[in-house]
N, C-alpha and C positions, 0 to 999 in steps of 0.2 A: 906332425907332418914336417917335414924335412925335404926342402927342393936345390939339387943342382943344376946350375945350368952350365951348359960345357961349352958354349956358345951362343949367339944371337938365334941358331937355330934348332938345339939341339936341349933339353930337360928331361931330369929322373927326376921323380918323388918317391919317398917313402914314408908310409903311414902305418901309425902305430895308434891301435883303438884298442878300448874294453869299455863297453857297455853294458848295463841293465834293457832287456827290454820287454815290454808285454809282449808275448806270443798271439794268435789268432783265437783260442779259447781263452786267453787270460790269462792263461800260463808266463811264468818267470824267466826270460831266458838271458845267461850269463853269457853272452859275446866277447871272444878277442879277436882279433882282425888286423894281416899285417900284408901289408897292398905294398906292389912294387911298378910302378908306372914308366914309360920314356914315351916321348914324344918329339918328334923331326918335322921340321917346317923345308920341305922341299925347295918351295918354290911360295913366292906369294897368293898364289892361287891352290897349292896341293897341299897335306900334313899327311903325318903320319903317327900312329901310337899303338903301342900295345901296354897292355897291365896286366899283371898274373897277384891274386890273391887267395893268400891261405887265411882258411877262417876255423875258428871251434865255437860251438855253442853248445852250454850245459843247462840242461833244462833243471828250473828250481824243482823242488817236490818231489822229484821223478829220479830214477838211475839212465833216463834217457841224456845221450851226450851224441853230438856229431860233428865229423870234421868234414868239411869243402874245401874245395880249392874251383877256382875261376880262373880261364885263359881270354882274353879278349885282344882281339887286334882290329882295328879300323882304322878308313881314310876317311877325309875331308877333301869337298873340292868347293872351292870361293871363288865363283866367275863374274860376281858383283857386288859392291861392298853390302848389298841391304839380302844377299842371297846365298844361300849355304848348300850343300849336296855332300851327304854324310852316308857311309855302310860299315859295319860292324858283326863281327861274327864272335858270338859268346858257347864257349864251353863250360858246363859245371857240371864237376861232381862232387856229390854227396853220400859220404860214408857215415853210417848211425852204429850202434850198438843193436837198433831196433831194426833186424833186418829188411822187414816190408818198407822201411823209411828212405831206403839208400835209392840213392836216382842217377842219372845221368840227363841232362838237358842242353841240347843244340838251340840254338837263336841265331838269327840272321835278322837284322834292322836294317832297314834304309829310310833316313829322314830329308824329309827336304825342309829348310825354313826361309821363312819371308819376315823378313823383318819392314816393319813401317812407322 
């Protein structure tokens, strides 16, 4: 992972993965993963950030292989230091060789936290 900052308020990262990982049957799965993040600090109280990542995964055993990619953009709002107010909107798609496998998924989060 590799972070700039281009100011007190302003940072990109990039991230470079390759993983092994067990799949949800057991299955082998060869992950690479290369994320590209920035995130803006407004204001003391606002942020901002978006990340877009391309991923591949090759399943061991199998001629199954798929490629994703992910769009994410969210704010932050901090009206107290022990309190958070967070929304994010996630885009993925998923392209297989196994065409039942291929998807598209919307998400919409909003988290509030309490810290104590």
């Amino acid at each position: 992972s590799l972070t700039f900052l281009a100011d007190e308020k302003a940072s990109a990262d990039i991230t470079l993965s390759k993983d092994l990982v067990v799949g949800f049957s057991g299955e082998v799965i060869d992950n690479l993963t290369v994320a590209l993040a920035g995130n803006y600090q407004f204001s003391d109280a606002f942020a901002g950030n978006a990340t877009v990542i391309f991923g591949n995964d090759s399943f061991k055993n199998s001629d199954r292989e798929d490629d994703y990619t992910v769009f994410q953009i969210g704010a932050s709002y901090i009206p107290v230091y022990f309190m958070s107010l967070e929304v994010a909107y996630m885009l993925m798609e998923n392209e297989s060789n196994t065409g039942a496998l291929e998807f598209s998924k919307n998400t919409l989060t909003l988290m509030l936290n309490v810290r104590y």
